[in-house]
Every structure is written in C-alpha cells, then in structure tokens.
N, C-alpha and C positions, 0 to 999 in steps of 0.2 A: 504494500500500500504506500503511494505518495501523497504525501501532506505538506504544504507547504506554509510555510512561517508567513504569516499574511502581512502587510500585503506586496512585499518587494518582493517573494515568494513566491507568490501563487502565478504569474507564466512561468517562469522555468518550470518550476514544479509541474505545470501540466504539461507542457513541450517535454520531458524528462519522460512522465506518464505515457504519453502515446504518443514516441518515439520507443522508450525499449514494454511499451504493453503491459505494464503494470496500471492495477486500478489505482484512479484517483479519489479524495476527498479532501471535504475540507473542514481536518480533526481541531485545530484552533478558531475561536472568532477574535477580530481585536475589537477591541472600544476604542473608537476614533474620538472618544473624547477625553483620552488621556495621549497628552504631546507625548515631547521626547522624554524617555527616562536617561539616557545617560550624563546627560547634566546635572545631576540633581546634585546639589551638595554634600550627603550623607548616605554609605552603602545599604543602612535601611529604608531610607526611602526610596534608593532607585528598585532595591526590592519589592517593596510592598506596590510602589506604580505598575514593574512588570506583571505584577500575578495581577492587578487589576486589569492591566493594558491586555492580556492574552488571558483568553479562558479556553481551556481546554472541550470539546465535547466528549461527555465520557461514553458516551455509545460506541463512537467512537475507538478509543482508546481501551473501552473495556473487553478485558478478556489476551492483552497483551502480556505476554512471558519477560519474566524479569529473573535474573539470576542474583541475588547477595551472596559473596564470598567471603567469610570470614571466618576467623576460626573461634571468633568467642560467641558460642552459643547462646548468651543471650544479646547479642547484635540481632546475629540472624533473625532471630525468632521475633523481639520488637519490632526491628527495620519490616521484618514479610510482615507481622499482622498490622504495621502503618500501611504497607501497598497491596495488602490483599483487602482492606478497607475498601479502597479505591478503584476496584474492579480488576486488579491486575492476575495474573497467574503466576505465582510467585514461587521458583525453586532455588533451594538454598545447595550450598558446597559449602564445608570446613579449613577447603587449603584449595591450592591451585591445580596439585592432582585431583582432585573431587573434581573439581570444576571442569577437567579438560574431560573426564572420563562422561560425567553428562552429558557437553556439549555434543560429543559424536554422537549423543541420541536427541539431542532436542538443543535446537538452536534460539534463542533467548532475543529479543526486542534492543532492551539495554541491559548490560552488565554492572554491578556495585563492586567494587572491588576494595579488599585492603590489602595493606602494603608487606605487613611484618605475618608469616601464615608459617608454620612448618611445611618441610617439603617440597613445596613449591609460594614463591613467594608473590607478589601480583607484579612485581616490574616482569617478572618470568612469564608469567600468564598474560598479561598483555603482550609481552612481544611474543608468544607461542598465536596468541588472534589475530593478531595484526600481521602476523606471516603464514596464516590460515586462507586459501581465497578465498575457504567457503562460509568463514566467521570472520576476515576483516574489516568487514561494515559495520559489526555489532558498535555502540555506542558504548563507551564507558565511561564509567564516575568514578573516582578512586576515594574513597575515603578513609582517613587515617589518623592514626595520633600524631602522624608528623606533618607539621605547621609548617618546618622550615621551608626559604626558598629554594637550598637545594634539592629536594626530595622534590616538591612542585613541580620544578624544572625539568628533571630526570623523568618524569612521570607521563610531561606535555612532549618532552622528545620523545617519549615511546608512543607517544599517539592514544595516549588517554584524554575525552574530550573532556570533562569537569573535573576538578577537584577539589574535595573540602575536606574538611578537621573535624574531627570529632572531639567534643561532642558534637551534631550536625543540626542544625535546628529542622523541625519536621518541615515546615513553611518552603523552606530550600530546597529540601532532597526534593519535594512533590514538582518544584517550579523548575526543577535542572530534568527531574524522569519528565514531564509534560511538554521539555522544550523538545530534549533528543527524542520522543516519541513522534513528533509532528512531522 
C-alpha cells in the first residue's frame, strides 16, 4: 500500500502507485489549519502541532504488523499493548537473533529496535535488513538508553529512520509508527 505524507506527497505517491501497481490511499489527513510546525520555538510544541497537523486514518493503518525488539521483557510487553491498542498486529523478538528468525516468516510494517540485546545487537540487525532486499524497506525506530550523539549517528549511518531514548514518551512513539506507516 502507498500513502503519501499529504500534501507535497500525494502525486508522487500516486505516480509511484501506478507506475510499479501497488494500491493506493490516502492513510493520513492534514488540517490545513495548522501552518508550518518546524519553526516553532520549542520541541514540544513543534510536536504537539505535528500530531494535530496529520491524523492518521486508523482503518487504514489498522491491522498493520509491527515488530518491538528488545530484550527486557517488560519493554516488549508495555510498548505491544500501547500499539496493539491502536489497531496494530504487534510481534515481539528478545534479541536480534529472535528477530531475524521471524522475519523469514513474516515481514513487519515498521520495526522498534534496541541497541544493547544479547546475541545479536540492533546496529547488527539493522545492517543484516538493510542488506536484506527482501526486508530493506522495512522502516525502523531504534530506541534506546543511549542518548548520546555518537550512538544516534552510528544508528542514522546504518539506515535507521527515527531514533529516540528511553524512556520514550507514548505521544512520540505513536507520531514516529503513524508517520513511517503512511
């Protein structure tokens, strides 16, 4: 399915559509009566305008596979029943071997990833999906206890598209999984 980030979006996004025959929709609306958000003075409010300026349609969106990686079981288990709230289908992995071992049976929407796992760690599991062709598209969030710029960096060179710190606020995770979903 294509969805395009409205509304600078929506012609490629359909030109993309039927050009390679994939269906389209259109899984976000915006409120054209919230301007720009990336000017705003403070990273809370350019936040709270984007979740106002884009709303996700969850009809849409519902029923979309989500993978959380992590190896402390009560991540996992919080983080799914926040986006199995939300209509998602949500399977979990422990480590990045968990994770690759499902992947060959079921390919996932967006991926949540953490950094520090036994076995396999996520800078490893990311660059094992991103040299995948059959899983390189997947979208990822990496979330972590490491804050630092180095670790961020390392993260964005391996082609993870968001990243944030835990603790993660719920408001975020939902507005980063509703962006890469569209």
């Amino acid at each position: 399915l294509v969805m395009p980030i409205p509304d600078s979006g929506n012609f490629a996004a359909l030109g993309f559509s039927l050009e390679a025959q994939i269906p389209f929709a259109l899984g976000i609306i915006r409120n054209h009566y919230v301007g720009r958000t990336f000017i705003q003075p403070a990273q809370e409010i350019r936040d709270l305008k984007v979740r106002v300026k884009f709303n996700p349609i969850r009809d849409i969106i519902k029923g979309k596979r989500l993978v959380v990686v992590d190896d402390s079981l009560t991540v996992r288990k919080i983080t799914g029943e926040h986006l199995q709230k939300r209509g998602l289908d949500v399977m979990v992995a422990k480590d990045g071997v968990d994770a690759v071992e499902q992947l060959n049976e079921h390919v996932p929407d967006v991926m949540l990833v953490d950094i520090e796992m036994p076995r396999m760690d996520g800078y490893e599991l990311t660059t094992r999906v991103r040299g995948d062709k059959r899983l390189k598209h997947i979208p990822i969030i990496m979330i972590t206890s490491r804050a630092g710029a180095k670790h961020r960096e390392r993260a964005f060179e391996l082609g993870v598209d968001k990243y944030m710190s835990k603790p993660y606020q719920e408001d975020e995770l939902f507005a980063n999984v509703d962006e890469l979903l569209a």
